[in-house]
C-alpha positions, 0 to 999 in steps of 0.5 A: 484427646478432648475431655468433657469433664476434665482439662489436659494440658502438658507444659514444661514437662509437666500434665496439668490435668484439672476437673472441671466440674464448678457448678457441682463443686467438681463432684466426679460422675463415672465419666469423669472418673473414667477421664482422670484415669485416662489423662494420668495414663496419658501423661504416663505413656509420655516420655516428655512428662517428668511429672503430673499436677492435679487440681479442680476449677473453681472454690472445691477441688473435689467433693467427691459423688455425684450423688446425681449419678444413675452408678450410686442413685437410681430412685428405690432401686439398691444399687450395690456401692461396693461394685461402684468403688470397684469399677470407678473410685479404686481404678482412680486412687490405684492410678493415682498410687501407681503412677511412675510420674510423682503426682502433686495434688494442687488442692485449691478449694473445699475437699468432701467425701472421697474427694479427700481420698483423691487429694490425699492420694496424692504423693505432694500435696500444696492446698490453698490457706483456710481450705476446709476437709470435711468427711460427711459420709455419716450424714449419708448413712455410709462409711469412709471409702476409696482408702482414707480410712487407712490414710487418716488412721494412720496419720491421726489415730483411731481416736481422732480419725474416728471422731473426723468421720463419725461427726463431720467437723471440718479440718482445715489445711493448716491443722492436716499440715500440722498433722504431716498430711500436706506438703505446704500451705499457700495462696496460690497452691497451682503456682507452688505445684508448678514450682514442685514439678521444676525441681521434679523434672530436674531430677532422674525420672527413673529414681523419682519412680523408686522413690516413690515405690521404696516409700509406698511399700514400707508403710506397710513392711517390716524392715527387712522386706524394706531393705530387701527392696532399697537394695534392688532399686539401689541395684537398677540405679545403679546401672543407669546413665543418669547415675553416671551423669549425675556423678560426672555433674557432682565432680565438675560442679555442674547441674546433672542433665537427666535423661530417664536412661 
């Protein structure tokens, strides 16, 4: 399948899909949106993908609306912005959210608006040194979207949280890697991605989705509903046959060979 905003490949086990969008700094219109969407669903629906890279071409990885787009700009005419989030921006941060492959988020240039919700989306996060995040929704007159409200609150507090999207100071991918935001900081955040997705695709794919799932849900659990969901996922692992292979390779000193069975 052809893409007109976005790139799509698959290599090693692993979909890199990059937005391509540079003159705009990869400010994603409804279209484009509709692509990522599309290409993660690819990737899903592929059993020969273990995992997903995403990343931007260019100095921006995201900077979040086309404001050129009819979806949030249409003269004098009110647009409702809450309909454009509904139809466009959540279908791509749930997709994101929902993906059973672990999706590495290769941030390799600036992040603005609810591009910072797409990186931050992301269950790994490499981000190139010196990479600039930069709320500026005030500036428009309109409020943080697409769920980093919830994401920096919990990761900065109210206070500073408030103080990132109110006055629009920069955080630079040093301090959100300090902040527990970001996985690792690099001059080549593709190449690094990549190296994750190696060791991903090593792994049995149906625990990665586990995982993944296990850690979502507890942000927002108590205890005992967290328990109550490891032991369920602990009791489909258990049955599987990477499970077995991966006890076979543990006692023969080997590498398991993983098959998502």
């Amino acid at each position: 399948m052809s893409f007109e905003f976005i790139e799509y490949k698959e290599t090693d086990n692993t979909a890199i899909i990059k937005i391509n969008r540079p003159k705009v700094y990869n400010a994603l219109n409804q279209s484009a949106k509709a692509e990522v969407v599309e290409a993660i669903s690819m990737a899903n629906q592929n059993d020969e993908v273990k995992s997903i890279i995403l990343t931007g071409e260019g100095k921006a990885f995201c900077s979040g609306q086309d404001l050129n787009d009819r979806s949030v700009s249409d003269g004098d005419t009110p647009l409702d912005l809450g309909h454009t989030l509904e139809t466009e921006w959540l279908p791509l941060i749930k997709a994101i959210k929902a993906s059973s492959k672990i999706i590495i988020g290769a941030i390799n240039g600036v992040c603005a608006g609810a591009g910072i919700s797409v990186a931050f989306a992301c269950d790994l996060i490499v981000c190139r040194k010196g990479v600039k995040f930069v709320s500026g929704f005030s500036k428009l007159g309109l409020c943080p979207d697409a769920g980093i409200s919830y994401v920096f609150s919990k990761a900065l507090g109210y206070q500073k949280a408030l103080e990132f999207f109110l006055f629009n100071s920069p955080y630079t991918a040093e301090e959100l890697m300090d902040k527990g935001l970001i996985n690792t900081v690099s001059d080549d955040p593709l190449k690094d991605a990549e190296d994750f997705s190696k060791k991903l695709n090593a792994l049995a794919p149906l625990s990665n989705k586990l995982i993944k799932e296990n850690l979502q849900m507890a942000l927002d659990n108590n205890f005992e509903n967290t328990i109550a969901k490891e032991t369920d996922s602990q009791r489909v692992l258990g049955k599987t046959q990477d499970y077995q292979e991966g006890l076979s390779a543990f006692f023969e000193k080997r590498a398991p060979n993983f098959k998502g069975l």
